[in-house]
Backbone bond lengths (Angstrom), bond angles and torsions (degrees), N, CA, C in turn:
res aa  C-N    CA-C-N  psi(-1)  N-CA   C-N-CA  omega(-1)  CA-C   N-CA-C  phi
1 X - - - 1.449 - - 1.527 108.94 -
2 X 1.096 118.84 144.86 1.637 133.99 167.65 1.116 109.36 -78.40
3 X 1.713 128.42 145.31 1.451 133.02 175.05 1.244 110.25 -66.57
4 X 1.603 120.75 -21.77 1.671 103.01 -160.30 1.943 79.72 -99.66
5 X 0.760 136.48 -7.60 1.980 121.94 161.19 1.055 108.20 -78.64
6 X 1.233 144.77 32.83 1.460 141.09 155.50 1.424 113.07 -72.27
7 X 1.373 107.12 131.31 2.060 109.95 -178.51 1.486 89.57 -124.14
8 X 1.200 103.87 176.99 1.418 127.15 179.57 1.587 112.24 -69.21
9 X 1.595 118.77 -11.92 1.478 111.26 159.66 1.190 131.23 -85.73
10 X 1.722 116.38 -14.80 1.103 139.78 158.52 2.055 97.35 -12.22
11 X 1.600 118.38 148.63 0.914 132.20 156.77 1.303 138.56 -143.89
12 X 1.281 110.14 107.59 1.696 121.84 -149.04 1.240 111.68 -81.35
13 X 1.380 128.16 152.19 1.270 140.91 -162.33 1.477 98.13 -163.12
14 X 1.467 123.29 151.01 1.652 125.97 -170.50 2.059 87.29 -101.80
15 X 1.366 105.01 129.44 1.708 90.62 -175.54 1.261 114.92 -70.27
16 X 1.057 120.84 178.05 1.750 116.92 174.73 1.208 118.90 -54.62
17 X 1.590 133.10 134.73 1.541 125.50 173.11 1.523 96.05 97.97
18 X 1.574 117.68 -8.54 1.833 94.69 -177.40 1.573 83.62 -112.50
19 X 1.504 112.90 134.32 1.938 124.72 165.73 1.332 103.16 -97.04
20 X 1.174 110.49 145.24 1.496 128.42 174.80 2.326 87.54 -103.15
21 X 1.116 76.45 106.73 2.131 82.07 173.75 1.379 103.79 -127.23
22 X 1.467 115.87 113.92 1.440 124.29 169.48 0.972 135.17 -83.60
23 X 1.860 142.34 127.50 0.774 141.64 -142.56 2.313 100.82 -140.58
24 X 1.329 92.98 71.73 1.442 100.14 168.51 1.764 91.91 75.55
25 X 1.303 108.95 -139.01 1.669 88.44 -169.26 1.865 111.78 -100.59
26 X 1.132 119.49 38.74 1.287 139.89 155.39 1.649 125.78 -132.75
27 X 1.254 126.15 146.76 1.534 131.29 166.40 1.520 102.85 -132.40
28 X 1.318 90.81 -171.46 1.167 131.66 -158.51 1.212 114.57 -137.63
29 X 2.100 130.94 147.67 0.673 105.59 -157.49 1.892 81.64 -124.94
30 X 0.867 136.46 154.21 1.622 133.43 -153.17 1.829 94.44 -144.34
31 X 1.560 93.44 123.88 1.604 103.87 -165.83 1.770 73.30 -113.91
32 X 1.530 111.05 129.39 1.287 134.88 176.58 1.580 116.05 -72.42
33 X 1.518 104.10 -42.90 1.342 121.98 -174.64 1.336 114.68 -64.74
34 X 1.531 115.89 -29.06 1.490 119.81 -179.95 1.767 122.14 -146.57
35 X 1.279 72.31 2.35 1.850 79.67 156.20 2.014 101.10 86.77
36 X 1.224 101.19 -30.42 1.098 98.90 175.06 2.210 121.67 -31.39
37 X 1.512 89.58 134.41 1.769 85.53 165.49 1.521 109.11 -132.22
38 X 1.318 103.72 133.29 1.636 106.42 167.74 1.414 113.65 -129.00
39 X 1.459 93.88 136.96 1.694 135.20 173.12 1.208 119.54 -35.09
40 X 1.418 139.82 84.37 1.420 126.70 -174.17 1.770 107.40 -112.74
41 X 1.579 113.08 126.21 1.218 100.79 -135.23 1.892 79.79 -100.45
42 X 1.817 122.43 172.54 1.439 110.34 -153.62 1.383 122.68 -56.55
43 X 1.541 118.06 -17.50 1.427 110.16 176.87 1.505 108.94 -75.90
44 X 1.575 116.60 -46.23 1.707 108.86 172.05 1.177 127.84 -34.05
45 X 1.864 96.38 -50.12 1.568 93.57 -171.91 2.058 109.09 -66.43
46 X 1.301 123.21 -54.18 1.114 100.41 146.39 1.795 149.53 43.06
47 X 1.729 79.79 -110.06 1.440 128.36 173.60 1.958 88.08 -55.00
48 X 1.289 96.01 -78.29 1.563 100.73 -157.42 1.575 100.06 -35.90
49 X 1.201 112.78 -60.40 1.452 116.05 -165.64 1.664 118.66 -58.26
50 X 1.118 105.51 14.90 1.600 114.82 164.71 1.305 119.93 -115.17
51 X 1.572 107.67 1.71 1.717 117.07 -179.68 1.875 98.85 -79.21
52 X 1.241 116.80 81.35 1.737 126.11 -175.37 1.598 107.42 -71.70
53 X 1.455 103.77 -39.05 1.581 114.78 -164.60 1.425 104.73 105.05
54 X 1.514 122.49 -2.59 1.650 113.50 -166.94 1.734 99.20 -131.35
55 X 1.285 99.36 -7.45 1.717 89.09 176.76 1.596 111.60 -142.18
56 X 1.570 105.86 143.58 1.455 124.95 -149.84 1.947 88.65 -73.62
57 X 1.631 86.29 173.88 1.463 97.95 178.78 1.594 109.51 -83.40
58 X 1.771 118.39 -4.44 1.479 104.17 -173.91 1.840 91.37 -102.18
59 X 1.467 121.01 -12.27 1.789 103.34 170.77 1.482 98.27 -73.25
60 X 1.331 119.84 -42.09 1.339 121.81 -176.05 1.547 118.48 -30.63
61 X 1.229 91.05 -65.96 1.693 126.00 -174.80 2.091 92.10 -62.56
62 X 1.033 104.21 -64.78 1.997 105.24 165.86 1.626 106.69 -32.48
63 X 1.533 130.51 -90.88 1.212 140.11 -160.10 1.797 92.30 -47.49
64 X 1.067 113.92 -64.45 1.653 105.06 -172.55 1.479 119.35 -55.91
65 X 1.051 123.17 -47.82 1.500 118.94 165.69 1.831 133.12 -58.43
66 X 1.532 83.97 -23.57 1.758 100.05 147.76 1.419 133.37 -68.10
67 X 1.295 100.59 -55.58 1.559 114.34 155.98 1.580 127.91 -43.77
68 X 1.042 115.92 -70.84 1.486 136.72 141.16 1.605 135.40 -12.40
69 X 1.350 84.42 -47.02 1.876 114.23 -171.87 1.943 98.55 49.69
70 X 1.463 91.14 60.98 1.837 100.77 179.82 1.762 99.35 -120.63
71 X 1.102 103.95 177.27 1.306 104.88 -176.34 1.564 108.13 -90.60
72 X 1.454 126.94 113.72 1.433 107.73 -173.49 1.799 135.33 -78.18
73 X 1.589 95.76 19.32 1.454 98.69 168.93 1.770 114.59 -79.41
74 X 1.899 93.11 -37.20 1.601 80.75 -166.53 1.674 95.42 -76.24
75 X 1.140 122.81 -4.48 1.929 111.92 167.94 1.171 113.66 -72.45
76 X 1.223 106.66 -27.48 1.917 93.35 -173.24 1.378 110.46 -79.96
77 X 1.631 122.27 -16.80 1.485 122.47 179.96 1.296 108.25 -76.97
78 X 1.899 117.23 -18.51 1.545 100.01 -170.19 1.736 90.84 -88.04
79 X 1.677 102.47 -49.23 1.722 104.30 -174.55 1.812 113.13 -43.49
80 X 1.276 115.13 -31.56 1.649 118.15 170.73 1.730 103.59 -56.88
81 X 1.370 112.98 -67.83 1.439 125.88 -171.09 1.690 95.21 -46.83
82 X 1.200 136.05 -51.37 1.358 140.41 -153.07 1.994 103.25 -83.02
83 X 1.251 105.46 -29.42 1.296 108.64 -158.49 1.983 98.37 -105.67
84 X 1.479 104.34 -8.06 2.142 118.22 158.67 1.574 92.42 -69.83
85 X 1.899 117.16 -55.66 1.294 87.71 -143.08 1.552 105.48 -85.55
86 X 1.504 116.81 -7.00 1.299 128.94 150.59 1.602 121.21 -15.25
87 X 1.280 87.72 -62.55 1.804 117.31 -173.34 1.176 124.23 -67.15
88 X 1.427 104.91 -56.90 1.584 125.85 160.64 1.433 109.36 -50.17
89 X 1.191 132.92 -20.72 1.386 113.90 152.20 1.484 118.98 -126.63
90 X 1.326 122.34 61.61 0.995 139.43 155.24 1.432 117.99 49.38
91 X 1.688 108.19 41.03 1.498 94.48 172.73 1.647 109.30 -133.75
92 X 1.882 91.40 57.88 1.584 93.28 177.36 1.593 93.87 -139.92
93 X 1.166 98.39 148.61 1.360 96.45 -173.10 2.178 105.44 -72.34
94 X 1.245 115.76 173.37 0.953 133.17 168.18 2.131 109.86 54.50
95 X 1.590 84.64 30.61 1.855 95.65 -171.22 1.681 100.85 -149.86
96 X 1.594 94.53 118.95 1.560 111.86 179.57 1.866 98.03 -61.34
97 X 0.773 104.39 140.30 1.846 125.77 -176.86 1.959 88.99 -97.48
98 X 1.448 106.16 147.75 1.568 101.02 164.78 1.850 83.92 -101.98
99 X 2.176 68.11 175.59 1.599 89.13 176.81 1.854 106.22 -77.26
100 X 0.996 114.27 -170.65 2.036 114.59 -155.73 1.714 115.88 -1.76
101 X 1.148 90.62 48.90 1.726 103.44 158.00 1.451 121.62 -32.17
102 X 1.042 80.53 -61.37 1.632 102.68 -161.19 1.772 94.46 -65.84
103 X 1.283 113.55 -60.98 1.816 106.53 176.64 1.234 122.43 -31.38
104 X 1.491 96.27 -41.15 1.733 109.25 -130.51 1.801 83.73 -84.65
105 X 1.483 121.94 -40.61 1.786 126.78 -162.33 1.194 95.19 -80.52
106 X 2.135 113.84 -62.75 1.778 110.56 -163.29 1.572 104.44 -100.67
107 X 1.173 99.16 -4.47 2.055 80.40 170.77 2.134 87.55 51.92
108 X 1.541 93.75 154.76 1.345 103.34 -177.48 1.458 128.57 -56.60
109 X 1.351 119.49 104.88 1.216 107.79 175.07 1.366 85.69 110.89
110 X 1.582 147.93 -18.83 1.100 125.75 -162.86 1.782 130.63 -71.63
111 X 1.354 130.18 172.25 0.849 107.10 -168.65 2.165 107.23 -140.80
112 X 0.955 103.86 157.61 1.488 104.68 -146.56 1.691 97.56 -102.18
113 X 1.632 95.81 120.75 1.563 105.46 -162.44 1.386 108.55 -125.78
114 X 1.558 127.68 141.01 1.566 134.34 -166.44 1.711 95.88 -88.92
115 X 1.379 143.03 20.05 1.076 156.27 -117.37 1.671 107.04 -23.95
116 X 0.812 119.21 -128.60 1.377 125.03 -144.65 1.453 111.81 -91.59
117 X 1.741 124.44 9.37 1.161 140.80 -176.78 1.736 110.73 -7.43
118 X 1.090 89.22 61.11 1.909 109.99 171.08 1.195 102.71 38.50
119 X 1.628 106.74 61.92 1.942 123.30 177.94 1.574 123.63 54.53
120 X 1.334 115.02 18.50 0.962 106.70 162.64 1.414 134.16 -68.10
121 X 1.229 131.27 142.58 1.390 137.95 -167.90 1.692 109.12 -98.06
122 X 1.098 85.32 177.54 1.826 107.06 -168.31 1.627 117.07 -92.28
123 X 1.825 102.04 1.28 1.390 101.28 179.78 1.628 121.32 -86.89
124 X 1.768 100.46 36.88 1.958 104.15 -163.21 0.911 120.80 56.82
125 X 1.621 123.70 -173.60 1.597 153.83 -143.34 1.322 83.81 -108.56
126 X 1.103 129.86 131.52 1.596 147.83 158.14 2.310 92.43 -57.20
């Protein structure tokens, strides 16, 4: 599958060789194969930690806006946006990665954001 055909039934999983390692209320997501680390800023990390392999990005986008008490459409547009650029660099399972991924989304140093999931904050799921 291609990152930009991702729908809201899509179901995310971190592929083999990528760790989700948390670091206080942000992580990182650590590609084994090349050492690479990327920046997942507190809502990603989050987000990420609901990628099970068994539930889609629109329950995803559901449970958090419950949590939240947000509306879970505008979550599923950021969790969609977050879970392309996921893809686009190849650290989801069952999703072709392009080549300079990594440039092309975080630019140097960049850091990987669920954007603005209709103002939700970084203090977790009630």
């Amino acid at each position: 599958m291609d990152s930009e055909t991702i729908d809201s039934g899509f179901v995310p999983r971190l592929r083999s060789g990528v760790e989700l390692v948390a670091m206080q209320d942000e992580a990182v997501l650590f590609e084994e194969e090349t050492g690479r680390l990327h920046q997942l800023d507190p809502i990603a990390s989050l987000v990420c930690r609901c990628f099970d392999g068994e539930t889609s990005i629109a329950s995803v986008a559901k449970e958090l806006g419950e949590g939240f008490g947000e509306e879970p459409s505008a979550i599923e547009r950021d969790v969609l946006a977050m879970v392309t650029q996921l893809g686009r660099l190849g650290l989801l399972e069952g999703i072709d990665g392009t080549a300079d991924a990594a440039a092309d989304v975080l630019g140097e140093g960049g850091e990987l954001s669920a954007g603005d999931i209709a103002g939700v904050g970084g203090d977790g799921v009630d």
